[in-house]
C-alpha positions as CSV (number, residue, x, y, z in Angstrom):
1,X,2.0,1.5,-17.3
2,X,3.1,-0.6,-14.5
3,X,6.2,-3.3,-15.3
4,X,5.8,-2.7,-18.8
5,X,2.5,-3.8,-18.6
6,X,-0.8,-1.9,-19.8
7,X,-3.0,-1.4,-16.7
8,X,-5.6,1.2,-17.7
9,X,-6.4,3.5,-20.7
10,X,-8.7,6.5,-20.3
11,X,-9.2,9.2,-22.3
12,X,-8.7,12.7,-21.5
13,X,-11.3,14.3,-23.2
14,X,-13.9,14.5,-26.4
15,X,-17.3,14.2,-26.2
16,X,-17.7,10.3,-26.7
17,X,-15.1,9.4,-24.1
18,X,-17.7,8.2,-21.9
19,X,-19.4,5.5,-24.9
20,X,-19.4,1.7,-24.6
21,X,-18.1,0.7,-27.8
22,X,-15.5,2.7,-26.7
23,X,-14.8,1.7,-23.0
24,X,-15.1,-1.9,-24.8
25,X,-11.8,-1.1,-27.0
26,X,-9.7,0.2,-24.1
27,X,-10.8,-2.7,-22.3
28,X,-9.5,-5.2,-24.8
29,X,-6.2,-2.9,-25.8
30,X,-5.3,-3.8,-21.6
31,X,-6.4,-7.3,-22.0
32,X,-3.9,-8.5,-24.9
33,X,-1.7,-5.9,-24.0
34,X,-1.7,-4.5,-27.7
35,X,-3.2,-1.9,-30.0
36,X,-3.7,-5.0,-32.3
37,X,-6.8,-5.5,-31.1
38,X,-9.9,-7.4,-32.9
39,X,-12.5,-4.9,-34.4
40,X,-15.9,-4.3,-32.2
41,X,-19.1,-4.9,-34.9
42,X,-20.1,-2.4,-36.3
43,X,-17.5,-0.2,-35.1
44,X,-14.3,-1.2,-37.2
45,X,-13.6,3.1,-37.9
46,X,-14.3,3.6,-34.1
47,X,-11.5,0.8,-33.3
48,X,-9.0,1.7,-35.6
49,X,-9.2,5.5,-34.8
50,X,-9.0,4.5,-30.9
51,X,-6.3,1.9,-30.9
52,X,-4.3,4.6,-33.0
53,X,-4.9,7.2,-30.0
54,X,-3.5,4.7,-27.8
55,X,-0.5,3.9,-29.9
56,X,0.2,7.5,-30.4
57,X,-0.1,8.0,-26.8
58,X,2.4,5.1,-26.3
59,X,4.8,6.6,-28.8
60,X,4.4,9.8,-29.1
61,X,8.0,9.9,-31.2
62,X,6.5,7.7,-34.3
């Protein structure tokens, strides 16, 4: 986070971290600034699972 602005999200671990569908979720969670992000095809459990991380990892308090 820099000025309340998303400017990178990486994982710290698991052994997928390093997969494209994946990479491609962070990559649009920092582009709209949200975890509401638009499913990837064929990958709607992947993106809801991952933009869940994230918001968990925003808010850890929820």
């Amino acid at each position: 986070m820099k000025d309340h602005r998303l400017q990178a999200v990486k994982s710290t671990g698991g052994r997928q971290t390093q997969d494209a569908v994946i990479q491609q979720i962070f990559a649009r969670i920092v582009e709209v600034q949200s975890v509401q992000v638009d499913t990837v095809s064929g990958a709607s459990l992947t993106t809801k699972a991952v933009s869940k991380a994230v918001e968990n990892a925003l808010h850890p308090e929820q």
